[in-house]
N, C-alpha and C positions, 0 to 999 in steps of 0.2 A: 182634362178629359173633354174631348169633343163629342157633344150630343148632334146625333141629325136622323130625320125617318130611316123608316126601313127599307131596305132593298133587297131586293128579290133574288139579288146572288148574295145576300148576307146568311141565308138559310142553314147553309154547312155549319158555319163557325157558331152558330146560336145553340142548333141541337146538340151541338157537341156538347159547348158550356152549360147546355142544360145538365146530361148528363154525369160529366164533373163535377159539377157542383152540387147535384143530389146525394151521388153517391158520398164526398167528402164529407161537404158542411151540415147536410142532414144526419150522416152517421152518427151523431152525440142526442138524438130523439127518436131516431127509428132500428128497427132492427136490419140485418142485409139481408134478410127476407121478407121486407119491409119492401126497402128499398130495390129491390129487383125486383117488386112489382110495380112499382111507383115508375120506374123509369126501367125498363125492360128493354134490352141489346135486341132482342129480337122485333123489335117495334118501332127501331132509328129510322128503315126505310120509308114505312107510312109517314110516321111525324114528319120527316120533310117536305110530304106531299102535302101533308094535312096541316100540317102547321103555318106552312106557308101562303096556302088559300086564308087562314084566318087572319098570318098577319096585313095580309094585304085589305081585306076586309074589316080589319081593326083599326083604331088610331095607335099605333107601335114606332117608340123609339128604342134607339140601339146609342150605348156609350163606347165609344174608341177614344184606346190611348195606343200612341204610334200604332195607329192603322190596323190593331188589334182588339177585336169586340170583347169587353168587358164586362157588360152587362147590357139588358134589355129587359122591357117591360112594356104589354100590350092592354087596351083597356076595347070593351066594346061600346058602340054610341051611346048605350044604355046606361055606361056607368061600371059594367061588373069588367074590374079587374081581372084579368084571365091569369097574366103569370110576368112573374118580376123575379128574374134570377142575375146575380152578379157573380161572375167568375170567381172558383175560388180560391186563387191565388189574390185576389183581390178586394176580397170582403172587408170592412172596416174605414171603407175610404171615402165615403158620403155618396159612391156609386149611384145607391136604391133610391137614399134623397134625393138626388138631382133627378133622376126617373119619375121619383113621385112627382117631384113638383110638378115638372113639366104636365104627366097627366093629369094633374088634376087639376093646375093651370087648363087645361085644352077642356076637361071636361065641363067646367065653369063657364069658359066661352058659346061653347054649343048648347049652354044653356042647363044644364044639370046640376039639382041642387044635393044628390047623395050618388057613392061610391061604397060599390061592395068590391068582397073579395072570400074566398076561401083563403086561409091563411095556414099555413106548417105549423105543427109546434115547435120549428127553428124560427118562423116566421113573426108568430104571434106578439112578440116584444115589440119589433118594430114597429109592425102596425098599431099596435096599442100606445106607445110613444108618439104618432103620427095624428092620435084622436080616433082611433077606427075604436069601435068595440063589439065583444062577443057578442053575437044574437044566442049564437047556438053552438056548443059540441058536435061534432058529427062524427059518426063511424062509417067510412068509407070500405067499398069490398072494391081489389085491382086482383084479378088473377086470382081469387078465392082466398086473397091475402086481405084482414081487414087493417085500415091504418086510422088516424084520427085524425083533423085537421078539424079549424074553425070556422063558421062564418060567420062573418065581419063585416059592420059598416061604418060608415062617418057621412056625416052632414058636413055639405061645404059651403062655405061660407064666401058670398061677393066679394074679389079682389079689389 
């Protein structure tokens, strides 16, 4: 897998993979009414617009394999993790790893000594394998739909 920044005609291929991979690999913790609120067909238009102002605004990398994005994960200067999804026809393949490092390699440099994130209850393992831990449960409202995710932090420690 080739890691390198984001690019601003990467935008199509990311929202997509978001999508996909909500709807897939979250279906085993959320319901599809859940999930259709979470990532809403009707909302692909903005997200492109809106997402791609943050990730130019964010430190965001994207992983390709043969010239196909496989995953991405964006962090803001601050620290807060915004979103780390890997394609899912490719989950299990150190994808997220090599994403984390990288951020939190980069977040260290600029000088930051903790990283949050809201985290999936698909997500939560990971990150709590990675040293992140629950501050808090949370019930989230999307579209009068409520879902549950975590938030999560980890102290980082000088390279």
């Amino acid at each position: 897998m080739r890691m390198r920044a984001f690019q601003s005609s990467d935008i199509n291929q990311m929202v997509s993979l978001f999508y996909g991979t909500v709807h897939a690999v979250n279906a085993r913790d959320y319901t599809k009414e859940q999930l259709n609120a979470w990532a809403s067909k009707d909302e692909m238009d903005a997200k492109l617009i809106n997402w791609k102002d943050s990730f130019v605004r964010n430190i965001t990398y994207v992983g390709e394999l043969n010239e196909e994005i496989v995953g991405f994960g964006d962090m803001t200067r601050n620290g807060y993790l915004d979103r780390l999804f890997v394609h899912k026809n490719f989950q299990g393949q150190g994808i997220a790893t090599a994403l984390m490092n990288r951020l939190e390699s980069e977040a260290r440099k600029i000088g930051l000594t903790k990283m949050e994130t809201e985290a999936s209850i698909t997500a939560k393992p990971f990150f709590e394998r990675r040293g992140y831990q629950v501050i808090e449960p949370q019930t989230i409202e999307r579209k009068g739909i409520t879902l549950i995710n975590f938030k999560m932090s980890k102290r980082l420690i000088s390279e």
